[in-house]
N, C-alpha and C positions, 0 to 999 in steps of 0.2 A: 298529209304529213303532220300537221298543225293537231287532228285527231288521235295522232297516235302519241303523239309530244304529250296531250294533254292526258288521255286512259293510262299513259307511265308516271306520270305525274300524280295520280289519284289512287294508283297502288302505292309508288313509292312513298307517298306522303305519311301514312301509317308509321311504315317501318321508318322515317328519317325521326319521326316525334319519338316511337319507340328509344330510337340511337343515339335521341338527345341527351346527354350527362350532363350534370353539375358537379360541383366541389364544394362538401361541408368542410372547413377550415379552423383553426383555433387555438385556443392555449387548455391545458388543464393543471388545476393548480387545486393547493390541499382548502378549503372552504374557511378554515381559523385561521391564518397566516400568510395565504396569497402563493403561498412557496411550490416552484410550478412540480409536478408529479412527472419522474422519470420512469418510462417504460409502462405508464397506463394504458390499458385498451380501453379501445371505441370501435363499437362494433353493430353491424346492424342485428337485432334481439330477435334471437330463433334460427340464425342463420351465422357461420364461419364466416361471413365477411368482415374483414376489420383492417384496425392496424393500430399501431402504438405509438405513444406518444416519443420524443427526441428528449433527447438530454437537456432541452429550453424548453421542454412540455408541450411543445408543437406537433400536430396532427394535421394528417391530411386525410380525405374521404372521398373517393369519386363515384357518382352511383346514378344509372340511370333517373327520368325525370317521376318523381310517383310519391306515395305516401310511407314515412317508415318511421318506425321507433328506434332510435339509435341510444344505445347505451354507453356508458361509461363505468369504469370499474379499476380497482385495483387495492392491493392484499392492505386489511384491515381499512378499509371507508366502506362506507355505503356506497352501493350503484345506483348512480343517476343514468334515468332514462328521457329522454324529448323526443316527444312526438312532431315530427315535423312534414310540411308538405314540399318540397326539395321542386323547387318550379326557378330556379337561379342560384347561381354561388352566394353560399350563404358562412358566415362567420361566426362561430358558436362558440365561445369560452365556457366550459367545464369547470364548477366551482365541486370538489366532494368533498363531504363529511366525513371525519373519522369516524369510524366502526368498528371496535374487534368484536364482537358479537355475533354469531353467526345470523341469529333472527333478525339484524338488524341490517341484513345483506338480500338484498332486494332480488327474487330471479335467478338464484343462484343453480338452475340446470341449466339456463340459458348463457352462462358467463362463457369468456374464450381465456382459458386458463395459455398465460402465455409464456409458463414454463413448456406445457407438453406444442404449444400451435408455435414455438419458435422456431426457427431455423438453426439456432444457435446453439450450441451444450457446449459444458463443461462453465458452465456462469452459475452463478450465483451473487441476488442481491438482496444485503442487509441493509434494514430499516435501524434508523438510528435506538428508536426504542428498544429493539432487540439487543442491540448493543450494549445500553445503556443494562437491562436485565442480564447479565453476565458478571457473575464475580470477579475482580481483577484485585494485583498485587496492590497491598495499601490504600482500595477502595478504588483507586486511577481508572478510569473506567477507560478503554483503551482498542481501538479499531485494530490495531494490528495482531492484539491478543485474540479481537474475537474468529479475525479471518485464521488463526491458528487451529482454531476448531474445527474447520473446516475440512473433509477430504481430500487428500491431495497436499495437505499444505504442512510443512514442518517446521516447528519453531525455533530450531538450535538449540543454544544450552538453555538450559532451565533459567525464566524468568525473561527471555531476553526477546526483543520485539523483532527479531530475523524471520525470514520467511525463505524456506525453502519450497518450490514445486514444482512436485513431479521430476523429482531428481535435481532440480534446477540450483544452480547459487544465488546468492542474495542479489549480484550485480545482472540476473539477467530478469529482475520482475521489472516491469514497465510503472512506477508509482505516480499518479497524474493526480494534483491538485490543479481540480478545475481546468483538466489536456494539458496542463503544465510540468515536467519533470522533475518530481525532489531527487536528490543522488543521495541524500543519507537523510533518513526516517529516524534516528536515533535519539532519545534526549537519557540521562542516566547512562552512559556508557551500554545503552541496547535496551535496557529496561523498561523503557517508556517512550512509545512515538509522538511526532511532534506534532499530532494530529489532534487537537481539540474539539470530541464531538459536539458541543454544542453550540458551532461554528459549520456543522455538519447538515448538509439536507439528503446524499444521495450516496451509498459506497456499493460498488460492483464489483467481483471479484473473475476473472476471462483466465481459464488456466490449458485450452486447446481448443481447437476448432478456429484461431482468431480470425476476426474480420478484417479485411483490409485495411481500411482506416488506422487501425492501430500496427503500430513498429518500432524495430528497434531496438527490443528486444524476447530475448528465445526461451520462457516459461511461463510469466504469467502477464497478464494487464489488472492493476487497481484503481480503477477511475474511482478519482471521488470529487462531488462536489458540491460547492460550498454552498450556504441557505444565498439568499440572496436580501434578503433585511424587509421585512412586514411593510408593505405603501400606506397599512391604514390607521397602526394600532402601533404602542411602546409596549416590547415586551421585551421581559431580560430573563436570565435564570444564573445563579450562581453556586458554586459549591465552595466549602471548607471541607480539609481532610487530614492527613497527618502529616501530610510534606508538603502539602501544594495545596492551594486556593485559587478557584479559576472566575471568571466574569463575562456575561455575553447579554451585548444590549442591540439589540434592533428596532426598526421604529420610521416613520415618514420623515422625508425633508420638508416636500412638497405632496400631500398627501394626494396618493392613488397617480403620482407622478412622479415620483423622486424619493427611494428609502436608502436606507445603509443598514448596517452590519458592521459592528465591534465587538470580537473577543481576546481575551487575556488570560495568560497562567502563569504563575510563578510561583518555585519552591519556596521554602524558608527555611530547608535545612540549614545556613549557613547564618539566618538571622538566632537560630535558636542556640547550633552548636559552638556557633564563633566566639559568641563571648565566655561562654564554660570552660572551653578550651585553651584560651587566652588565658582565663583565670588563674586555670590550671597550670598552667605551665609557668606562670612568670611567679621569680624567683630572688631569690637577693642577690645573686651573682650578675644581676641587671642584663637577664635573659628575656624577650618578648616573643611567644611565639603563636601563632595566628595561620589557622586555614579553615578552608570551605569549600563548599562545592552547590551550585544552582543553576538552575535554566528558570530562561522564560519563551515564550512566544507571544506572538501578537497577528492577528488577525482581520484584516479589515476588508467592506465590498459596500459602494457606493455603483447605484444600478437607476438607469432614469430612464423612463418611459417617454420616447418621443410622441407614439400612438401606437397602435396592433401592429405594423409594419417595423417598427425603428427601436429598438431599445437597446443602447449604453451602459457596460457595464466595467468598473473598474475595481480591482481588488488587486491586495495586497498579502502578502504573509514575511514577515521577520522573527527568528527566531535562536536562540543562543545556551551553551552550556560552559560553563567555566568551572574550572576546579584549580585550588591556587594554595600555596605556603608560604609564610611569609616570616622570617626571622631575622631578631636584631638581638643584636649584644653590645651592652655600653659600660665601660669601667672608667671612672678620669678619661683620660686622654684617648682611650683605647675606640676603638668603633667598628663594628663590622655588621656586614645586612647578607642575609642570600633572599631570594623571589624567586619562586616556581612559579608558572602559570601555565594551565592546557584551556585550550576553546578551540570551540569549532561552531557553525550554523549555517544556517541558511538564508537568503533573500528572493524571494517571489514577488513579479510584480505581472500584471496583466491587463491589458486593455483590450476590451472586446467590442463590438459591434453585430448586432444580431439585427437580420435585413429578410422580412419575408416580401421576397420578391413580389410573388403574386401567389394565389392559393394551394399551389401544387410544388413550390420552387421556396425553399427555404435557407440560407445564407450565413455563416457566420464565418469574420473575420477577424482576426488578433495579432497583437504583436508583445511579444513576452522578455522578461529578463529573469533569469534565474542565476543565483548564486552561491555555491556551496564552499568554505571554507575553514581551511585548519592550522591552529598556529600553535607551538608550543616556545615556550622560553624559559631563558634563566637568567639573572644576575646577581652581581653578587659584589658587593665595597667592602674596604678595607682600610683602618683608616690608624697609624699607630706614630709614633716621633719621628719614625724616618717619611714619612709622608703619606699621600694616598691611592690606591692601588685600585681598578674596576675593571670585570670585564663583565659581557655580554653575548648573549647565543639565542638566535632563534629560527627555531624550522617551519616554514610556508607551505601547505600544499594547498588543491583547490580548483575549480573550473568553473567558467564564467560562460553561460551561455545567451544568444539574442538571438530570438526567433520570432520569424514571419508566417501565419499560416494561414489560410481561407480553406473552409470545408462548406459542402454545398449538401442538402437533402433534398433530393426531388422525388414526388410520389406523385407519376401521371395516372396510375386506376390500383386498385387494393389488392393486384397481381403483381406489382411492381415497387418496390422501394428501393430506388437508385442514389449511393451516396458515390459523391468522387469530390478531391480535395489533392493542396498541394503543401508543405510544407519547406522552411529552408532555417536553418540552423548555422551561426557565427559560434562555433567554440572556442576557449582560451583555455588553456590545458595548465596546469604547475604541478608538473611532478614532485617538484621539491627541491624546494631552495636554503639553503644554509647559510644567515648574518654570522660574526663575530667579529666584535671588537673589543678591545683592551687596551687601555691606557693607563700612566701612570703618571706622578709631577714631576720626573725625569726626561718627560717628553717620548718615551719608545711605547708610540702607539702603534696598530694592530686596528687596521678596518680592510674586512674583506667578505666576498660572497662567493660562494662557491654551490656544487647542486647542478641538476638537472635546468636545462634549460624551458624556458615557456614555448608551446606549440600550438600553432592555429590552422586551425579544421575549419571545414564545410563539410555539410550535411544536410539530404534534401531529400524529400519523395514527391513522389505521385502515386495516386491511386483511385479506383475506380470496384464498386461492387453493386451487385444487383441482388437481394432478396424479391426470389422470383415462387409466384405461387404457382401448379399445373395442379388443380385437383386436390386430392391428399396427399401428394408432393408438393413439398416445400426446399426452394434450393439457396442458398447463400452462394455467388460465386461471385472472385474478384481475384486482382491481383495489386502488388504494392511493389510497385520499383524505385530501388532507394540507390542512393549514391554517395560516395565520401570521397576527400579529396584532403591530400595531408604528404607534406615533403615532395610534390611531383609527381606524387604516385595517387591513380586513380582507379579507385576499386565503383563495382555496382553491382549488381542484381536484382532480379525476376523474383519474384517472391509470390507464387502462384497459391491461393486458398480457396479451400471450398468444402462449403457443409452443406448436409441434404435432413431433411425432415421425413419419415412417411407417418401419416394417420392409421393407426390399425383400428381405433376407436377416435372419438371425441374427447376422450379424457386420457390415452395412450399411444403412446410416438414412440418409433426406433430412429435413434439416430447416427451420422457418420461423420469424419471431420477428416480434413486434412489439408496441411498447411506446412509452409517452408518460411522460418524465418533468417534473415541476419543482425547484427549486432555487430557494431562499432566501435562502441567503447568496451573496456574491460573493468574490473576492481581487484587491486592486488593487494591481496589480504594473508600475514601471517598470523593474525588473532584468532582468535575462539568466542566471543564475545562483539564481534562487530565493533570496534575499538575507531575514535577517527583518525587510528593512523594510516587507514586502508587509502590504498590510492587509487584515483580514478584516472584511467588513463586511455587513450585514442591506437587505434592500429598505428602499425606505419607501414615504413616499406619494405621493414622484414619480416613483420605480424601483420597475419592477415585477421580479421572480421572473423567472428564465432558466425557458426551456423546448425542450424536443427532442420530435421523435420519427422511431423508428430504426428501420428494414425490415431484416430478414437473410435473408437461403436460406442452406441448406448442406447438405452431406452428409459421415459420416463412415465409415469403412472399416477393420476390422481387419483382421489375417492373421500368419499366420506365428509365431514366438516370440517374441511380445509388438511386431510391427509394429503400428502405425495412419496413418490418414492421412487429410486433414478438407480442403475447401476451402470457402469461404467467402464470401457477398458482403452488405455493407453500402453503407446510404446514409440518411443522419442528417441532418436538419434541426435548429437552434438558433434560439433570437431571445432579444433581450433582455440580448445580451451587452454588458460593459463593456469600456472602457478607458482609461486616458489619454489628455485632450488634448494636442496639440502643445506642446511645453514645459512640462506641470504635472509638479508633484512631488510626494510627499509631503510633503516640506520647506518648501511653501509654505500656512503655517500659517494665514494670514489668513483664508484663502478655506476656506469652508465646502468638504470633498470632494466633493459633489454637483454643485458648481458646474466640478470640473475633469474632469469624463469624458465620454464620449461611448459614446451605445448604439446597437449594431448588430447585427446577425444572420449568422451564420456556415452552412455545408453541410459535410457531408464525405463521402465513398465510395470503394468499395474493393473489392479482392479480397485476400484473404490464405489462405496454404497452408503447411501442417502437415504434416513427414513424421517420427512419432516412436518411439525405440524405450524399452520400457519396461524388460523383462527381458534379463536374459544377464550377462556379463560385459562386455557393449560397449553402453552406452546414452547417449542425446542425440537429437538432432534437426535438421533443417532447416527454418528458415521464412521465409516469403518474403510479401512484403506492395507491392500497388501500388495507391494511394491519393492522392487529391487533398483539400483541406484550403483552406477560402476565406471571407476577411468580407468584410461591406462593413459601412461604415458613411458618414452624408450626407454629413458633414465632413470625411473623410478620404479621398486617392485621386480626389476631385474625384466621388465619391459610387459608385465603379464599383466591383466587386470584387474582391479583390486577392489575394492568398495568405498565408494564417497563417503565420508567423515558422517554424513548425514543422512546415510543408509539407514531405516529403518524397516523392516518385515513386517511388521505390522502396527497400526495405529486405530485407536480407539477413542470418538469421544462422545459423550453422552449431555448434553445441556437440555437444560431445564428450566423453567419459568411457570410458574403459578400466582395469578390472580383471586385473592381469597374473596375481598371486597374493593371501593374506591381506594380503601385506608388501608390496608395490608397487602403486600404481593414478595412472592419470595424466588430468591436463583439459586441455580445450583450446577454447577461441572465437573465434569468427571471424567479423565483421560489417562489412559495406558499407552506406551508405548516402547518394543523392544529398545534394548539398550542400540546404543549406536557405535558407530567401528573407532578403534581406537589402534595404535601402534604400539606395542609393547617392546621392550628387550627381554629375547628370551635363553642369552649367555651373559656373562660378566667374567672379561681375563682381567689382570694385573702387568700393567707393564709399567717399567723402570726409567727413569730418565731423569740425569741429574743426581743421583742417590736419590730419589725419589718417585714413589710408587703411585701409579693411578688407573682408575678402573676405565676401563673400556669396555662399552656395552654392542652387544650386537643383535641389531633388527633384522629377524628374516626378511618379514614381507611390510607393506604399506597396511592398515588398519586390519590385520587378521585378527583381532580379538574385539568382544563384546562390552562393554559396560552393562552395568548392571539394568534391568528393567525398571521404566520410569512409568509412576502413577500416583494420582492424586487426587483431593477432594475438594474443592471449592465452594461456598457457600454467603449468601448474605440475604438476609429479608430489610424491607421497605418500610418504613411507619411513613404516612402522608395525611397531611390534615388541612383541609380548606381553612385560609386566614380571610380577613376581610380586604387585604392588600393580595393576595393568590395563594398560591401554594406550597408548603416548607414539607419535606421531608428527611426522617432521619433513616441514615443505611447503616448496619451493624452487620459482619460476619467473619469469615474466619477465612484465612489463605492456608491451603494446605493443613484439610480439618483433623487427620487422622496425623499427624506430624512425619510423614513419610519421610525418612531421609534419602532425597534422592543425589546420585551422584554427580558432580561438577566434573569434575576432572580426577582421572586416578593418578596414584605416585606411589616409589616405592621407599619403603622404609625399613629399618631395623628394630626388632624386638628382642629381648635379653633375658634368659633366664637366673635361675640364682645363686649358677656359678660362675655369672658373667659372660655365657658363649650366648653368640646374636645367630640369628638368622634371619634373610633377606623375605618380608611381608608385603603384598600389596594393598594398598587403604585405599579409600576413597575422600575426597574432600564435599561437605554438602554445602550448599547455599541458603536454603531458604527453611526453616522447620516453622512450626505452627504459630501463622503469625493473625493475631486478631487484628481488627480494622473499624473506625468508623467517619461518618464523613453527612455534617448537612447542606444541604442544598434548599435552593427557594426559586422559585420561579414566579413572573407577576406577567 
């Protein structure tokens, strides 16, 4: 017995040494700034094996026990290669070099291009430089504009930082500062988001296919996240420009243990135009009058390293937009004041804790506050021999959220990458509430509130997904069950997704997606413009939760020095959506807001195509998207369906970036796209009431007519010159080169000829014609 105990022993012993694994483990982070690299491969060199790094730059490798080269890589650095002999769990931090040069890209038929080897499509992600190379309105260099370029994605009216996709409304993108929810991206009444790229390390844009982890809502996910501040070096970069000047300083507390991160931006419209205006207007009738309009943000992230296992990260964002009038009048005894003011912003706060368990098992925990709010008002004194007279008005809306989350990464072998996580959300809802008070030295005061009442929710998921590799199948599957709880009434769902990869080469994937979301919250919006009087508001117990779900194919294809090129088909189903009835407002305060919308069900579908270059001296892209976009709802249209406001058949954009030298590089963009649905009246009667005549217009259908087709040119070049303190650059170019008058909104008018008879003309109103720009910036 003892004989044969032992000849099993001396075969198996082979194969157990063969079956031994270890774990290479790590961080990968950018080589100048420590700043860790989202979505890098590491992979073993000559061979598909690999994996990527997490959103904290963490990697995991499990690989029998033997000799290998394992690389590292990712779009514009060098690839770093280590040779290593893998005889125990070993921990390897990944330092890379920037690179955009192709010659200066190490092994580049060996690389695991992790657009085509993903599981995942409909993503795409921008590096801040790229960003930063894109012309924007008045120089503002601007994330939300650039993700507009993007297939799939649609920006509303012209100029304005809204994001439609794939059919979708603006309240159903998921926007995540650092997994944290902003509810309104707005600064300039849409114009400019409140996103300070150079405050920026990471932007990813998820428009179908999603992974479980993310929820909540039903079109796109924006993750974006922040730098996390240099452990070993001070380094800042600032800009001036024509409206705004912004500042970002990062740098160690405790070096290679302890750094931060500060940025700041503020307009100065209101320092330049406030006092001209002022000037202007005051008078010898002892008239004063005074307005403005500014935002600023602030940005902060303090991050401390306990060791490889433990690091502490705390960040902040505050941000604000005020636009205000202010007028006096004084004669002798005489006195009167009125005060306008609109504001609205945001508050982000976040404390996180990032825990690698042990080399396969990686942890991050947080607890969040977020705060989104809007306030307008007015008062107004009065002040003459019979005494003095005041009142006062102010509308609140807003919502306050506290969130608990923990999300876990586990990679047991480079066939398996298991995330699952839970989440739980404190909402405080204000739809809107209305102050007034009025007093007089009579004593008949006048203090009351009236308004929508405050509502508080809960909000929670779980979820669990697996990218799973068999082969040249690659599969994402998961699912995300989420729940809300609001007046008694308890809603939940199953929220099942799953995407699949096949290899048909090494440099070309087909791919599949499909996925069921829900959606909790709503945005009740009668603007054109993203305005902050949109309301953000929770189901209840007569509104149920929006829901989708969204079928994708595709495939995508490398080649050449750093080509790709993806095309794409969706087709998404909604229900449950809201909107304004015929004439309701927010402004009409009596009426409970439930009582003024109507719910209805939307589809969208599409093809969209991707041709992009990533490396060289000449990088950008072409894409091209044609897609239809449709509600219905009973009451509206005579119940038939009609075309979203934000229907567009086709879109075009073209971006551009060329590096000449160190010292010169120039951008350029260029977008068409068909006009979009508008509502017209296409009768006018007369009717009488009162001795008095008025026209009454009559609308067949909901947006049956076209605006005109929108397109334009975008441009600016770089001058950059090494100082002995870093580096200054000046940006010159031009918004809207060819002066295009594109359309805002149409109206109708009257024109006359020269015997006095009118007839009824449709105009156009435009926004923006050929406006120059420039703006310095310095970095040290």
């Amino acid at each position: 017995m003892r004989k044969i105990i032992l000849i099993s022993l001396l075969f198996l012993f082979p194969m157990m040494m063969f079956a031994q694994k270890y774990t290479i483990s790590g961080y990968i982070s950018d080589a100048e700034n420590n700043e860790n690299l989202i979505g890098a491969s590491v992979y073993v060199q000559g061979t598909t094996i690999g994996t990527i790094s997490n959103v904290y730059g963490f990697y995991s490798l499990t690989l029998p026990k033997g000799k290998y080269k394992i690389a590292a890589s990712f779009v514009g650095y060098k690839t770093e290669v280590n040779e290593i002999d893998l005889n125990a769990n070993l921990s390897l931090n990944i330092n890379l070099k920037p690179g955009n040069e192709l010659a200066e890209v190490d092994v580049v038929a060996d690389k695991i291009d992790a657009g085509v080897e993903s599981s995942q499509m409909s993503t795409t992600v921008l590096q801040t430089k790229t960003i930063k190379s894109i012309p924007a309105l008045l120089g503002e260099v601007d994330i939300i504009k650039a993700i507009q370029l993007l297939p799939g994605v649609q920006s509303g009216t012209e100029g304005s930082s809204g994001m439609y996709v794939r059919g979708g409304g603006p309240d159903q993108n998921l926007i995540l500062l650092d997994g944290i929810p902003v509810y309104n991206v707005n600064h300039l009444f849409g114009f400019f988001s409140v996103f300070n790229v150079d405050a920026i390390n990471n932007v990813q844009l998820i428009k179908g296919g999603f992974p479980a982890r993310y929820g909540g809502r039903l079109s796109s996910v924006l993750d974006i996240r922040m730098k996390e501040g240099n452990p070993e070096k001070i380094h800042g970069t600032g800009t001036i420009g024509l409206i705004a000047a912004k500042f970002a300083l990062e740098g160690p507390i405790i070096k290679d243990k302890m750094s931060f991160l500060v940025s700041g931006r503020r307009t100065y419209i209101d320092l330049i135009a406030s006092p001209i205006i002022r000037m202007y207007n005051r008078n010898s009738y002892g008239e004063d009058v005074s307005l403005g309009y500014y935002f600023y943000d602030l940005t902060t992230k303090l991050n401390y390293k306990f060791n490889d296992k433990h690091r502490l990260y705390l960040s902040a964002y505050m941000g604000n937009d005020k636009a205000y009038e202010k007028y006096k009048y004084t004669e002798g005894q005489y006195y009167s004041s009125d005060n306008f003011n609109l504001q609205w912003g945001n508050i982000i706060a976040v404390l996180r804790w990032n825990y690698m368990i042990n080399n396969k098992l990686f942890s991050n925990t947080s607890i969040n506050f977020t705060r989104y709010k809007f306030n307008t008002g007015y008062d107004s004194e009065y002040k003459d021999n019979q005494g003095t007279s005041s009142y006062k008005f102010d509308y609140f809306s807003g919502i306050d959220d506290w969130v608990a989350k923990t999300d876990f990464d586990y990679i047991p072998n480079p066939n398996h990458y298991i995330r699952f996580g839970a989440n739980y959300t404190y909402h405080t809802f204000n739809p809107g509430v209305n102050a007034y008070k009025e007093s007089t030295d009579n004593k008949n005061n006048v203090d009351t509130t009236f308004g929508n009442k405050k509502l508080f929710t809960n909000e929670s998921f779980v979820y669990i997904e697996d990218d799973m590799t068999f082969g040249k199948f690659k599969i994402n599957a998961g699912v995300h069950a989420s729940a809300f709880y609001v007046n008694k009434k308890f809603y939940y769902n199953i929220e099942p997704r799953l995407s699949m990869r096949y290899l048909l080469k090494p440099n070309w994937s087909v791919k599949a997606a499909y996925s069921q979301m829900a959606q909790y919250v709503h945005l009740l919006s009668n603007s054109n413009i993203g305005l902050p009087t949109d309301l953000w508001l929770p189901v209840t117990d007569s509104i149920g939760p929006q829901k989708s779900t969204q079928y994708a194919l595709g495939s995508m294809l490398t080649f050449g020095k750093g080509w790709e090129i993806s095309l794409e088909g969706f087709y998404k189903e909604m229900n449950n959506l809201i909107g304004y009835k015929e004439g309701a407002s927010f402004l009409l305060v009596n009426d409970d807001w439930e009582k003024k919308i109507e719910i209805g069900k939307g589809r969208s579908y599409g093809i969209e195509f991707l041709l992009r270059k990533t490396l060289g001296k000449t990088t950008g892209w072409i894409g091209y998207t044609l897609a239809w976009s449709e509600r219905q709802f009973d009451n509206i249209s005579f119940g038939e369906r009609f075309p979203y406001k934000y229907d567009r058949r086709h879109d075009i954009s073209i971006v551009f970036s060329h590096k000449f030298s160190d010292r010169v590089d120039i951008g350029a963009s260029w977008v068409f796209g068909s006009g979009y649905a508008v509502t017209l009246a296409t009768e006018k009667y007369q009717s009488a009431f009162n001795n008095s005549y008025y026209d009454i217009q009559y609308y067949p259908h909901r947006n049956s007519f076209r605006m005109p087709n929108y397109h334009k040119l975008d441009f600016n070049v770089n001058f950059h010159k090494e100082k002995k303190w870093g580096t200054r650059t000046w940006s010159v170019g031009i918004y809207n080169m060819y002066n295009r008058q594109n359309p805002f909104f149409l109206y109708y008018s009257y024109e006359y000829n020269n015997i006095g008879d009118s007839k009824t003309v449709l105009k156009q109103a435009s926004l923006f014609p050929m406006i120059p720009f420039v703006s310095y910036s310095f970095k040290f």
